[in-house]
C-alpha positions in Angstrom: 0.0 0.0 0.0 2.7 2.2 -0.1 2.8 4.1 -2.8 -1.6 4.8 -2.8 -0.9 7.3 0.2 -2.5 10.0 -2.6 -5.6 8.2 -2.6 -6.4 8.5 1.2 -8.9 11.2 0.8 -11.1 8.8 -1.6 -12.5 6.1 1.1 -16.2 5.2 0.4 -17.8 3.6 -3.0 -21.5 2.3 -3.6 -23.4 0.2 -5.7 -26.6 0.0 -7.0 -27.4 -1.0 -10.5 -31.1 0.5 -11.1 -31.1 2.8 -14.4 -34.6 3.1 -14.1 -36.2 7.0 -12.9 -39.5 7.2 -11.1 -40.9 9.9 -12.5 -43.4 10.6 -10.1 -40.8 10.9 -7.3 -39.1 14.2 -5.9 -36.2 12.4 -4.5 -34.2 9.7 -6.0 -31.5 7.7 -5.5 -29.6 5.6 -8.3 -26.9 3.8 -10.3 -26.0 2.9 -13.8 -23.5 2.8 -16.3 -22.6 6.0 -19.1 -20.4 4.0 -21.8 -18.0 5.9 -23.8 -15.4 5.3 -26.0 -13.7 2.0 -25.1 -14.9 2.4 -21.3 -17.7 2.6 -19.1 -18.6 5.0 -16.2 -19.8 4.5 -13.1 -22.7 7.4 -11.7 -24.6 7.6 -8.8 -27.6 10.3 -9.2 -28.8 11.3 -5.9 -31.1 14.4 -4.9 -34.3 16.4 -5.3 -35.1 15.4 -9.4 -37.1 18.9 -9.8 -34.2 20.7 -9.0 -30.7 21.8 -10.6 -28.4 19.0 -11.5 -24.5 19.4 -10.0 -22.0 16.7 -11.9 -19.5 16.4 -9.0 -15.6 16.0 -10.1 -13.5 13.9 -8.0 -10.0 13.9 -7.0 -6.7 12.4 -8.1 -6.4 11.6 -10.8 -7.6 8.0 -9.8 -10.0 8.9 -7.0 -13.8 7.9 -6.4 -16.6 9.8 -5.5 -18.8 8.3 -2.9 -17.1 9.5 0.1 -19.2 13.0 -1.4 -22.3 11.4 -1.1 -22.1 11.2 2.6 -21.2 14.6 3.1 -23.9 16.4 0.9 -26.7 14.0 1.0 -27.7 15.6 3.8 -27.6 19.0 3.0 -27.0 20.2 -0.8 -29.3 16.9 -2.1 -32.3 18.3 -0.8 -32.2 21.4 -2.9 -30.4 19.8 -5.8 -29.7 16.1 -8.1 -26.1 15.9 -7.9 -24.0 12.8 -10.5 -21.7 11.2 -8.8 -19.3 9.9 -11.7 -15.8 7.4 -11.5 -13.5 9.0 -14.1 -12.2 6.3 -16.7 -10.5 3.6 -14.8 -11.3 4.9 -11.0 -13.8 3.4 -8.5 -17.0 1.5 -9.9 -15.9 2.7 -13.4 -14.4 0.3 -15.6 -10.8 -1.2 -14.7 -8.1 0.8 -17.7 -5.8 -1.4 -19.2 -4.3 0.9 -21.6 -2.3 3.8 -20.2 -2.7 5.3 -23.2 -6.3 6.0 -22.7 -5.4 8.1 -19.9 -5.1 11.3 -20.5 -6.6 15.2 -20.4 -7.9 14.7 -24.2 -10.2 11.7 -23.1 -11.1 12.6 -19.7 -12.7 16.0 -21.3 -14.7 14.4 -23.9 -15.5 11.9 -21.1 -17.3 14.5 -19.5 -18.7 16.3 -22.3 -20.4 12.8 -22.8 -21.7 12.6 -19.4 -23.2 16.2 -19.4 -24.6 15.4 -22.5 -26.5 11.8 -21.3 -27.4 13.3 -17.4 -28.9 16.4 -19.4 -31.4 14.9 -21.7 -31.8 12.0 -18.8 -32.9 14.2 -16.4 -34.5 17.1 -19.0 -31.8 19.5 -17.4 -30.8 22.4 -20.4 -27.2 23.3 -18.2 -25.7 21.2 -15.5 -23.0 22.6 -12.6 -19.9 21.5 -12.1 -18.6 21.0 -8.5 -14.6 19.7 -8.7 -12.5 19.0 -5.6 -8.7 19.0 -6.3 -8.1 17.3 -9.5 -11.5 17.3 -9.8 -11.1 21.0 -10.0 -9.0 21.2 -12.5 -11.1 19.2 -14.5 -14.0 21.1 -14.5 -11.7 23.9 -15.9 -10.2 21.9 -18.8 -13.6 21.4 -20.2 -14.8 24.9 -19.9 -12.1 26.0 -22.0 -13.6 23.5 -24.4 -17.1 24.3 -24.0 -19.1 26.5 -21.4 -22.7 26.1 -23.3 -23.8 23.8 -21.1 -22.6 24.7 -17.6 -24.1 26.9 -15.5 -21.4 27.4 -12.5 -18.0 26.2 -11.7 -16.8 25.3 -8.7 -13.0 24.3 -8.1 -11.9 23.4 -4.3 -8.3 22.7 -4.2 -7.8 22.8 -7.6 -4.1 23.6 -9.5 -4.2 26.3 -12.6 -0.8 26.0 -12.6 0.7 22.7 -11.5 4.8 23.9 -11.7 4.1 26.8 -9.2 2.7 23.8 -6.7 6.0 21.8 -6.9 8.4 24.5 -6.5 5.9 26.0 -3.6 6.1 22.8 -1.4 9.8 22.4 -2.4 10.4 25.1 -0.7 8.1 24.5 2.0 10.4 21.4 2.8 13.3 22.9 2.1 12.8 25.3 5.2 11.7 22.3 7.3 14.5 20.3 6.4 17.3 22.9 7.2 15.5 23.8 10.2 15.5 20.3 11.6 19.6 20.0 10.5 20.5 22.8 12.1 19.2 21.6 15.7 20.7 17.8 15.8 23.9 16.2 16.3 22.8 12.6 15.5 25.1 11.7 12.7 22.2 9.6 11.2 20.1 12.5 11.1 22.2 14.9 9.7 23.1 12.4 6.5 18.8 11.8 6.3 18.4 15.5 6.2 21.2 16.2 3.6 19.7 13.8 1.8 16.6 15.2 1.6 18.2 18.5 0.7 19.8 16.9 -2.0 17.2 15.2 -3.2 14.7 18.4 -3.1 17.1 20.3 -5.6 17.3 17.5 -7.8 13.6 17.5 -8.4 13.5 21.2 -8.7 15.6 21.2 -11.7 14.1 18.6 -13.6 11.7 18.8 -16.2 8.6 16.9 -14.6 8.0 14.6 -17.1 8.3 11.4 -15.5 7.1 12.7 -12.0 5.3 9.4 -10.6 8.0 8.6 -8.0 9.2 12.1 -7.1 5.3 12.9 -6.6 5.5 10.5 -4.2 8.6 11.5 -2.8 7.8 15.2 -1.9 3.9 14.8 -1.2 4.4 11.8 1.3 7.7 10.1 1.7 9.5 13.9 2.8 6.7 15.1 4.6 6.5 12.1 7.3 10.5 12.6 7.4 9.8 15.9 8.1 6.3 15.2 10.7 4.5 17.8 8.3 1.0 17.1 6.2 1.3 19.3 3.4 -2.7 18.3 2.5 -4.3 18.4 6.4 -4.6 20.5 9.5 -6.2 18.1 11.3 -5.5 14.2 11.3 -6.1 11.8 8.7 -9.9 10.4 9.6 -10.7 6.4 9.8 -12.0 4.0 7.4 -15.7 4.3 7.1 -17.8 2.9 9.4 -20.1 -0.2 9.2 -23.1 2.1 8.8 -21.5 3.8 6.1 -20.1 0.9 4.4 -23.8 -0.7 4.3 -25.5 2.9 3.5 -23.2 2.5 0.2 -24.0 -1.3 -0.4 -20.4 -2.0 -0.4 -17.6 -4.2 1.5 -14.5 -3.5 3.0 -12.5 -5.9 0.0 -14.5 -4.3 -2.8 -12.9 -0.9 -1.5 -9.9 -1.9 -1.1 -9.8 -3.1 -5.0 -10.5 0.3 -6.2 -6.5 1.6 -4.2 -4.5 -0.4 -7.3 -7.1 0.5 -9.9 -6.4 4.5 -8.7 -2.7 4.3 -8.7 -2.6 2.9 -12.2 -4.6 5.8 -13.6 -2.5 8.1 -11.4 0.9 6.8 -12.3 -0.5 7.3 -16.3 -1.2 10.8 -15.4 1.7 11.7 -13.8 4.2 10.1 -16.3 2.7 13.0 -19.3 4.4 16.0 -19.4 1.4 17.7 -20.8 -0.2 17.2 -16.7 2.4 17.7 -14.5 3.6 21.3 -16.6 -0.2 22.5 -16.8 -0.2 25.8 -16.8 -3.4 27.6 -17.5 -3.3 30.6 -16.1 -3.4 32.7 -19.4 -6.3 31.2 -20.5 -8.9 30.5 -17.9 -9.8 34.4 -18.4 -11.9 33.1 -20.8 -14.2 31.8 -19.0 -17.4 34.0 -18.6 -19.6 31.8 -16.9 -19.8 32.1 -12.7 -16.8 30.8 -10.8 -16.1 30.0 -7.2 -12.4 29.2 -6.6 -12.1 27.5 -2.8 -8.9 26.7 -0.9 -7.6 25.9 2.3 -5.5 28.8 3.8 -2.9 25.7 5.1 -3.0 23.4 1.6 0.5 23.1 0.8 0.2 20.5 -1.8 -1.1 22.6 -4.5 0.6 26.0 -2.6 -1.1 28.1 -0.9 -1.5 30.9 -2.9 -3.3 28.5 -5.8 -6.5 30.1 -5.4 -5.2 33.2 -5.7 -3.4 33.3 -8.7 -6.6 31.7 -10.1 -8.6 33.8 -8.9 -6.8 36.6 -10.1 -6.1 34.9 -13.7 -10.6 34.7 -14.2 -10.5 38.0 -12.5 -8.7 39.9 -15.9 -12.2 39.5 -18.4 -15.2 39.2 -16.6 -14.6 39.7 -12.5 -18.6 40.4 -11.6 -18.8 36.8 -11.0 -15.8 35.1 -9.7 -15.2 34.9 -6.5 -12.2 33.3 -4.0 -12.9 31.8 -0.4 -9.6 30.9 1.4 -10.9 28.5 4.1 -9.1 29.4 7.7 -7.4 26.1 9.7 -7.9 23.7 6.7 -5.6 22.5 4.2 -6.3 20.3 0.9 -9.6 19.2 1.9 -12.0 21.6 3.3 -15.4 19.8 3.4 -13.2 17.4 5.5 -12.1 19.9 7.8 -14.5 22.6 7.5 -17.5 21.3 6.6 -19.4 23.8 8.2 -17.8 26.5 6.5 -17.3 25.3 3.7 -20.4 23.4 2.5 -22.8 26.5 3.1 -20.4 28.7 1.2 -20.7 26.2 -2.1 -24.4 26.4 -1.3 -25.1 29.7 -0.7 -22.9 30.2 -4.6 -25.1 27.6 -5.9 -28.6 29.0 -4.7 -27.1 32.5 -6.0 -27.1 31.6 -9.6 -29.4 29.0 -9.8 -33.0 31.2 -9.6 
């Protein structure tokens, strides 16, 4: 399990297999399939079926999304249908055996495919994205494609410029690291911290484009060197509980099997050049559409001044509808750690331009 430390945050799945809508119902709560080319994906529509339909974008790449479910059915389902969706290869989805299906191209006309089947499914004319971390990003990647059919954008934790993250936490480590050599003796020590040093500058100077392992290296391996969580304020939760486990219809083993399926679409992803040097700060301007950019004030492993700079990139066209919430005493996820400052924010954005 070693090296699916990046998928922590993703710990719930759930399935039910019923395509079928009852019309005649406000609420629902279902499963099916969406093929698309060469795959099949995974959704779980949940919610109130008169009302606005949020596609939710999960984290990774090579995350899940039913964890979500837990934390909004209670609140945002009852005043909107949110889609759950697996991204190609991830969760409930089907397994990828093929890295070279994995990639931005596919994962954006994945989506454009699963607006396009949830809209006419569910008679909705625009949909909302909602994107947490990678998920985030995501969201964006398709707007710059096509913004006709989305209504609002939401990106917690997400990276417009995925260089600026690396060399923030590099140096974020870098302090650490000196700071902890400079106050030992212990021989052992001091070579571990050199080494680290060392290590940290060779990273900085390379060119990203195989950056699987030294992903790994800087985001998990140096932090618990170091006794620092560049994504968390607080500590890690549990594994779900049995209530939650048989809320999502799901065991403990089928979980687990989704950790391998995750790394292999993360590992594809972080192998490209064209992800780990996104930089798409001089083009999300473009979008006109209502944005709400989200961070953690604490979020180290996307840099904490991510939101800003994207924030200020959608701010240079059309600024009377984007707006930035830096989330006090969180880090990467804040509907983990702040869920009740966070969640009412997203809603309070939603009900705002959904009338």
């Amino acid at each position: 399990m070693k090296n699916l430390k990046f998928l922590t945050f993703f710990f719930l799945q759930f399935l039910i297999i019923n395509p079928t809508v009852a019309k005649t119902t406000e609420n629902i709560d279902e499963s099916f399939y969406i093929p698309v080319q060469e795959s099949e994906l995974f959704v779980r529509v949940s919610g109130n079926l008169n009302k606005p339909l949020i596609i939710y974008l999960h984290g990774g790449p090579g995350g899940f999304s039913t964890l979500e479910h837990e934390l909004y059915k209670n609140n945002l389902e009852q005043d909107y249908l949110i889609a759950y969706f697996d991204q190609r290869g991830c969760g409930q989805s089907k397994k990828e055996t093929d890295t070279y299906r994995l990639n931005i191209e596919n994962y954006i006309k994945d989506l454009e495919k699963v607006i396009v089947v949830l809209s006419k499914k569910y008679g909705k004319e625009k949909v909302n994205l909602m994107g947490e971390s990678w998920g985030g990003t995501y969201g964006l990647l398709y707007l710059l494609k096509d913004q006709s059919k989305v209504s609002t954008m939401i990106t917690n934790g997400g990276v417009a410029n995925a260089p600026y993250a690396y060399y923030n936490l590099i140096q974020k480590e870098r302090v650490l690291t000196n700071k902890l050599l400079k106050a030992t003796t212990d021989p052992d020590q001091i070579k571990k911290y050199k080494h680290i040093i060392k290590e940290l500058e060779r990273i900085e100077k390379s060119d990203f484009d195989h950056f699987f392992n030294d992903m790994n290296l800087i985001k998990h391996t140096f932090p618990e060197l170091l006794n620092f969580n560049p994504y968390r304020v607080k500590p890690q939760n549990g594994p779900p509980s049995k209530e939650v486990l048989e809320d999502c219809n799901i065991d403990m083993e089928t979980l687990l099997s989704f950790f391998p399926k995750g790394e292999y679409v993360n590992k594809a992803f972080r192998n490209q050049s064209s992800y780990n040097n996104l930089n798409i700060l001089d083009k999300i301007s473009d979008i006109k559409i209502p944005v709400l950019v989200i961070q953690g004030e604490k979020d180290y492993s996307v840099g904490i001044n991510q939101a800003k700079l994207m924030y200020k990139a959608l701010n240079k066209e059309y600024s009377e509808n984007k707006h930035l919430e830096i989330i006090k005493n969180a880090g990467h996820s804040t509907t983990g750690e702040q869920p009740g400052i966070t969640i009412p924010i997203i809603k309070q954005f939603l009900d705002n331009y959904n009338k």
